[in-house]
LUMROVEX-540805 format. One line per field, with one value per residue (C-alpha): x, y, z; residue number from 1. Coordinates in nm, 2 decimals, always signed. Each point is the difference from the previous one (the first is absolute). Example, Ala and Ser with C-alpha at 12.3 -4.5 7.8 and 13.67 -1.06 7.14 Angstrom:
c1 [+1.23|+0.14]
c2 [-0.45|+0.34]
c3 [+0.78|-0.07]
num [1|2]
//
This chain:
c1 [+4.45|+0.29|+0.19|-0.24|-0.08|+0.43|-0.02|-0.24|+0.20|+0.31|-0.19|-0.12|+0.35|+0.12|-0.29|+0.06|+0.40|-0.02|-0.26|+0.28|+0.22|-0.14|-0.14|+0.33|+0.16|-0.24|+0.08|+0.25|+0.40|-0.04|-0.23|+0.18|+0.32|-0.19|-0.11|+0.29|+0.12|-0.23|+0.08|+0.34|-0.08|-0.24|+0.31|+0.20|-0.20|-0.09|+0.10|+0.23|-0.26|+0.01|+0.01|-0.36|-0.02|-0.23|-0.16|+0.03|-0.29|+0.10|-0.13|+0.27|+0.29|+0.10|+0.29|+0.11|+0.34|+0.14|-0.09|+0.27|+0.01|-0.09|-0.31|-0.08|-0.02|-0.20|-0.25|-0.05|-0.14|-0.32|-0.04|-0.01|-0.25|-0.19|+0.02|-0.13|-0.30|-0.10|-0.04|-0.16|-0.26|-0.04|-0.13|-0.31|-0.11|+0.10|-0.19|-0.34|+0.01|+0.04|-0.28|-0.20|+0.06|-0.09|-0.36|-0.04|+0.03|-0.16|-0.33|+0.03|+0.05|-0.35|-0.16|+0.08|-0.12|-0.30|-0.07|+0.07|-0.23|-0.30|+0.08|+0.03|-0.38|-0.12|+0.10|-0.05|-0.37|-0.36|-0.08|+0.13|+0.21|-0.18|-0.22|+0.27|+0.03|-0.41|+0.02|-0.32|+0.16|+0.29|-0.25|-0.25|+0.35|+0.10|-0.31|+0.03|+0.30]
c2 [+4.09|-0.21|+0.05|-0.07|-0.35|-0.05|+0.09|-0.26|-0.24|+0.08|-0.04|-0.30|-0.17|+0.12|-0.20|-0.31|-0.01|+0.08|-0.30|-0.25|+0.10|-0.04|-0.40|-0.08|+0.08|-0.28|-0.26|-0.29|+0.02|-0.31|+0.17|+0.32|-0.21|-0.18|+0.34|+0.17|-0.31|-0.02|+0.43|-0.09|-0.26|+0.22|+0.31|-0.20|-0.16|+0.34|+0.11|+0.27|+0.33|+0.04|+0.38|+0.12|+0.21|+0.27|+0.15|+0.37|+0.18|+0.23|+0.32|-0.06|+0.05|+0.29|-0.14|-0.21|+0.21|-0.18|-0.33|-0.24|-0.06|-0.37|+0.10|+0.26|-0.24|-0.19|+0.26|+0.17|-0.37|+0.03|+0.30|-0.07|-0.25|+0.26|+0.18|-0.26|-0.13|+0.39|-0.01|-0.32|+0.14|+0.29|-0.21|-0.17|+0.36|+0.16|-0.34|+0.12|+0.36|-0.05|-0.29|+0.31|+0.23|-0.24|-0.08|+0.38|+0.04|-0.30|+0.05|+0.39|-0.09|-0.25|+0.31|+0.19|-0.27|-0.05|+0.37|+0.04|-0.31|+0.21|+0.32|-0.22|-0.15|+0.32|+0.19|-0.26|+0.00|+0.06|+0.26|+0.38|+0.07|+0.21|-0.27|-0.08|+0.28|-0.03|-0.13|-0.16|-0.19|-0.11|-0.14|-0.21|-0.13|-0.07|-0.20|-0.15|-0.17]
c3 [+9.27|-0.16|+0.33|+0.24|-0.18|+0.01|+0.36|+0.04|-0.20|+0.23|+0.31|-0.13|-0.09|+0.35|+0.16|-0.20|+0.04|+0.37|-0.01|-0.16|+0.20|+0.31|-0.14|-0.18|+0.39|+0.18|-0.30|+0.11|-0.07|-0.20|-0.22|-0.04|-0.08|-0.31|-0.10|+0.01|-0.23|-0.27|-0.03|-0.04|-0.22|-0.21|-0.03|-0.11|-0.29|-0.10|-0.33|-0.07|-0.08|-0.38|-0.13|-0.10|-0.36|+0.07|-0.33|+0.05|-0.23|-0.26|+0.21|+0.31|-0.19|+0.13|+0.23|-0.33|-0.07|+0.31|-0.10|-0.15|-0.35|+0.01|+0.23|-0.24|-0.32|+0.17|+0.12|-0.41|-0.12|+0.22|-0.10|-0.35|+0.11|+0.19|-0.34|-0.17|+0.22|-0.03|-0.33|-0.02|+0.23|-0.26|-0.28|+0.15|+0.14|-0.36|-0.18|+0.26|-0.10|-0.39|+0.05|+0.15|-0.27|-0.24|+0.13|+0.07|-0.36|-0.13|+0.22|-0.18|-0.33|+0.04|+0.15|-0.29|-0.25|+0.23|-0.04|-0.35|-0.10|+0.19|-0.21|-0.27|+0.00|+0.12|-0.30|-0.24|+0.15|-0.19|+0.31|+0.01|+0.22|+0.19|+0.10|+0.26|+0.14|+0.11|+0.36|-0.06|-0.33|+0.23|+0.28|-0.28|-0.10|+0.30|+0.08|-0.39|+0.13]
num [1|2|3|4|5|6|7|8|9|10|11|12|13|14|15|16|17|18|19|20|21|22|23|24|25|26|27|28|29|30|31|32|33|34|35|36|37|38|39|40|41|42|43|44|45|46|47|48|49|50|51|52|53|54|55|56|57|58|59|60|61|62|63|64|65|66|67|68|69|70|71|72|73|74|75|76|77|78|79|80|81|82|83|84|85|86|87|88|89|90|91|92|93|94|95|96|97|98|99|100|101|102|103|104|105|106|107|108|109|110|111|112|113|114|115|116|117|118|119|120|121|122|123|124|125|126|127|128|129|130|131|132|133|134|135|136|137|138|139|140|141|142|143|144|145]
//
């Protein structure tokens, strides 16, 4: 599908240039004369093309041996960066899963005192303990409440 959409694009660009062409031809000498000018004009204000510093990630350094060693000085400081912005990335995820642990355990240790507090009043209770286990106790207390 990708080449049938850059086929289009090509046609496209083929259309548009042979359309240029064929209006830049009828446009007067005079015209093409100032044009031609101001390109001149243009190159020669251009500035000179300054090298571009590509950051090469730490997983494409394969081809490094060949690399000079300024180039390669250069390349081991982002990577200690990379290092760096890994690990600072590790802390808020490690902060989130102790902060999960800790109200894991807090909501079971209320649970437990929750639990234990029930036991408690039940066994500190007037009624035998069988009385609980009577379904038709738990359902009058049940409707008590």
């Amino acid at each position: 599908m990708s080449s049938a959409l850059d086929n289009k694009e090509t046609e496209f660009v083929q259309a548009m240039r042979r359309a240029l062409d064929e209006s830049a031809a009828g446009l007067p000498t005079a015209t093409t004369t100032r044009l031609a000018a101001a390109r001149k004009a243009a190159l020669s204000r251009k500035k000179a093309e300054q090298p571009v510093f590509v950051r090469v990630p730490a997983f494409a350094a394969a081809g490094a041996g060949t690399l000079s060693g300024a180039v390669k000085s250069e390349l081991k400081a982002p990577r200690r960066r990379a290092a760096l912005a890994r690990v600072a990335l590790a802390w808020p995820l490690a902060a989130l899963v102790a902060g999960l642990f800790a109200i894991a355990y807090f909501e079971d240790q209320q649970r437990t005192a929750e639990l234990a507090d029930i036991d408690a009043a039940m066994l500190s209770d007037d009624l035998p303990l069988t009385a609980y286990l009577d379904h038709g106790f738990n359902a009058y207390l049940s409707r008590a409440h």
